[in-house]
Biotite code that builds the C-alpha atoms (Angstrom):
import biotite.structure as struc

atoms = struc.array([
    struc.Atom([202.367, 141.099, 166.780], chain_id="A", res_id=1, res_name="UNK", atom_name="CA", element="C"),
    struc.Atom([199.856, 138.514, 166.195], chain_id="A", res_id=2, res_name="UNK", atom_name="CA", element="C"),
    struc.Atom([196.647, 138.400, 168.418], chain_id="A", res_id=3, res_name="UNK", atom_name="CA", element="C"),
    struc.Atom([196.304, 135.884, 170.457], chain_id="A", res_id=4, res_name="UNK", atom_name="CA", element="C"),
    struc.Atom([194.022, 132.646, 168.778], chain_id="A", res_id=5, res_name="UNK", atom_name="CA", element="C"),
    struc.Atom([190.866, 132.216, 171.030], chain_id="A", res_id=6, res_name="UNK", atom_name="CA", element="C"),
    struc.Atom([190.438, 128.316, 172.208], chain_id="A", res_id=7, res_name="UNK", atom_name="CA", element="C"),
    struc.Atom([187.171, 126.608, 173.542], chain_id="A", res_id=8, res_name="UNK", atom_name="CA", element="C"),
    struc.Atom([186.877, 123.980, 175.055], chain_id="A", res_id=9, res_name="UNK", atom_name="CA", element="C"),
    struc.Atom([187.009, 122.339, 178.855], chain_id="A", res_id=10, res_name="UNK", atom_name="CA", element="C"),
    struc.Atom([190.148, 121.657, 180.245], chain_id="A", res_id=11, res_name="UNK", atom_name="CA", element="C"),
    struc.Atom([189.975, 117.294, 181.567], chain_id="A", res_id=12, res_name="UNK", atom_name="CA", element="C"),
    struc.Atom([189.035, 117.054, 185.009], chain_id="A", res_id=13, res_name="UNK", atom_name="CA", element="C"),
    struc.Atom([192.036, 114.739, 185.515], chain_id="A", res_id=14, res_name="UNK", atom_name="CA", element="C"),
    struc.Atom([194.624, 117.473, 184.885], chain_id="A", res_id=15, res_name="UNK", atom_name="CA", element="C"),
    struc.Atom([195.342, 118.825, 188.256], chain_id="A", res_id=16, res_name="UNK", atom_name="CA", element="C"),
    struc.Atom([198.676, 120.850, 188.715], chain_id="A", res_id=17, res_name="UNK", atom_name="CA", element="C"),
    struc.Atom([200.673, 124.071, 189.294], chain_id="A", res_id=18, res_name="UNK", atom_name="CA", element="C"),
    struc.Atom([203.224, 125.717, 186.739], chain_id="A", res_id=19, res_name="UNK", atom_name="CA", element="C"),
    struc.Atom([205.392, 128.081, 188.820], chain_id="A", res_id=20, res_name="UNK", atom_name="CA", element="C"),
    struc.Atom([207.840, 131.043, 187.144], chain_id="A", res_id=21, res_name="UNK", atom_name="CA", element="C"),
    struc.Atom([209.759, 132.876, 188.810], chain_id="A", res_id=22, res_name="UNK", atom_name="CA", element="C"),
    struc.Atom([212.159, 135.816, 186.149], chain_id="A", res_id=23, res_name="UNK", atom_name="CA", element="C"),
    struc.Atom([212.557, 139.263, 185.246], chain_id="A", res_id=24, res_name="UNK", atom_name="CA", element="C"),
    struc.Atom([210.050, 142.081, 185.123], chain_id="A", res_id=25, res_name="UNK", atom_name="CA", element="C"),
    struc.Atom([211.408, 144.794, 183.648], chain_id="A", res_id=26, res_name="UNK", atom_name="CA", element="C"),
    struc.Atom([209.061, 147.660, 183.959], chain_id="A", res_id=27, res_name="UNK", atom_name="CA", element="C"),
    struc.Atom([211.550, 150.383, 183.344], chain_id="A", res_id=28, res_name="UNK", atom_name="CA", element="C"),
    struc.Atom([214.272, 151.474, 180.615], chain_id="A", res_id=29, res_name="UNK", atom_name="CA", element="C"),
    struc.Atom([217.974, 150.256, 181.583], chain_id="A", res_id=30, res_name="UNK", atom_name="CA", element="C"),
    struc.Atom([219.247, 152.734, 183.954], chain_id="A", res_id=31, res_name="UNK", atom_name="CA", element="C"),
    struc.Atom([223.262, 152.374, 182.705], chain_id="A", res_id=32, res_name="UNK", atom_name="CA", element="C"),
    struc.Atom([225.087, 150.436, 180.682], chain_id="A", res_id=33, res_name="UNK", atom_name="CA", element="C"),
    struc.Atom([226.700, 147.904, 183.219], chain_id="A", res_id=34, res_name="UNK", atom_name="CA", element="C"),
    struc.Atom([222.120, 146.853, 183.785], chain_id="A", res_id=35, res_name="UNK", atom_name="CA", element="C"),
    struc.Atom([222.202, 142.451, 184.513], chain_id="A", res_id=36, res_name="UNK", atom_name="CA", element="C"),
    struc.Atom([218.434, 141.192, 184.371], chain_id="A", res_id=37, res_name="UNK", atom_name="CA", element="C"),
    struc.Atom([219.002, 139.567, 187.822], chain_id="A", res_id=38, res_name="UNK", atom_name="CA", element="C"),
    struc.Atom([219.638, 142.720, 189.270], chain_id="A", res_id=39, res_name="UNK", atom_name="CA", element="C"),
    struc.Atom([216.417, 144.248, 188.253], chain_id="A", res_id=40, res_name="UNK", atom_name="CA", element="C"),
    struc.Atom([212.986, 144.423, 189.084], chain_id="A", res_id=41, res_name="UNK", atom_name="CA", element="C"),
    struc.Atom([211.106, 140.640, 189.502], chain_id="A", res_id=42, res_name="UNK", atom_name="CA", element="C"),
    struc.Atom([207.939, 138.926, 189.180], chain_id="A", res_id=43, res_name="UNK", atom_name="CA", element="C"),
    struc.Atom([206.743, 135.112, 190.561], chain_id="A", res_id=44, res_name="UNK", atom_name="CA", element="C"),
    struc.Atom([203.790, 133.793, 188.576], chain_id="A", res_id=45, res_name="UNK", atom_name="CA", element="C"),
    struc.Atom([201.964, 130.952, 189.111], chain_id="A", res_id=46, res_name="UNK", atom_name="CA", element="C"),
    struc.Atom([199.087, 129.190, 187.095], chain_id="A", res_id=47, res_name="UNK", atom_name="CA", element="C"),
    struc.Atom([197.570, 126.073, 188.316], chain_id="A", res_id=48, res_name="UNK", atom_name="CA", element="C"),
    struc.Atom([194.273, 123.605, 187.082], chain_id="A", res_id=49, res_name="UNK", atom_name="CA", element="C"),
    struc.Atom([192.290, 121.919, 189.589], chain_id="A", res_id=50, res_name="UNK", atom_name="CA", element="C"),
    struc.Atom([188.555, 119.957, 189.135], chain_id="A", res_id=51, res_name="UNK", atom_name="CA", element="C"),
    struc.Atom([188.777, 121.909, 185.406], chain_id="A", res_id=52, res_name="UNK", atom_name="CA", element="C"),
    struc.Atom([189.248, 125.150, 186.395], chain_id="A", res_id=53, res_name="UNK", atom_name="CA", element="C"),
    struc.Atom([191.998, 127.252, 186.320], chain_id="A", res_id=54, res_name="UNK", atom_name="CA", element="C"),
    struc.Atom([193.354, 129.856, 188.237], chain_id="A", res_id=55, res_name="UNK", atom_name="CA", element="C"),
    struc.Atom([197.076, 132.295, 187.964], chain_id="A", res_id=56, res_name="UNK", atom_name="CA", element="C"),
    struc.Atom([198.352, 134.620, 190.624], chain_id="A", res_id=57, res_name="UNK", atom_name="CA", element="C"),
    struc.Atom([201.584, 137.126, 190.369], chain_id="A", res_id=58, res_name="UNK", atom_name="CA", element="C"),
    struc.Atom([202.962, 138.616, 192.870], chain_id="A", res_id=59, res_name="UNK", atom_name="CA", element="C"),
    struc.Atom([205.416, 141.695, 192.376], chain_id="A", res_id=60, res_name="UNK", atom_name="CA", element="C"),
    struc.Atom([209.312, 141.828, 193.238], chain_id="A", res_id=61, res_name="UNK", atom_name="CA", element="C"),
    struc.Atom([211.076, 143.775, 195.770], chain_id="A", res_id=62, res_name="UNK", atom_name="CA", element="C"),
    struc.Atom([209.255, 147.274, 196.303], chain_id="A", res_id=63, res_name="UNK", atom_name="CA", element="C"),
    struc.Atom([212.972, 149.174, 197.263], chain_id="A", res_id=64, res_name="UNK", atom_name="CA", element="C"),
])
């Protein structure tokens, strides 16, 4: 794996908005052999810009 490149710069005060995922979060190994991603563990992200800043929040899936 490659790291990550480092950018600099400011992010344009005009760019306001939020990018929302919602998908898997697999924290564990496959429990059997019959394992569907939408029936595991979950994660909704969110990263948004607003007056050139940035900001991202996650919040964790079901804790049963």
């Amino acid at each position: 794996m490659r790291p990550t490149p480092v950018i600099r710069g400011d992010i344009p005060k005009g760019l306001t908005g939020t990018l929302y995922r919602n998908g898997p979060n697999p924290q564990f190994a496959r429990r059997d052999t019959h394992f569907h991603w939408f029936l595991d563990d979950g994660m909704a992200h969110a990263f948004g810009i607003e007056d050139g800043r940035h900001f991202a929040v996650s919040w964790p899936g079901d804790p049963a």
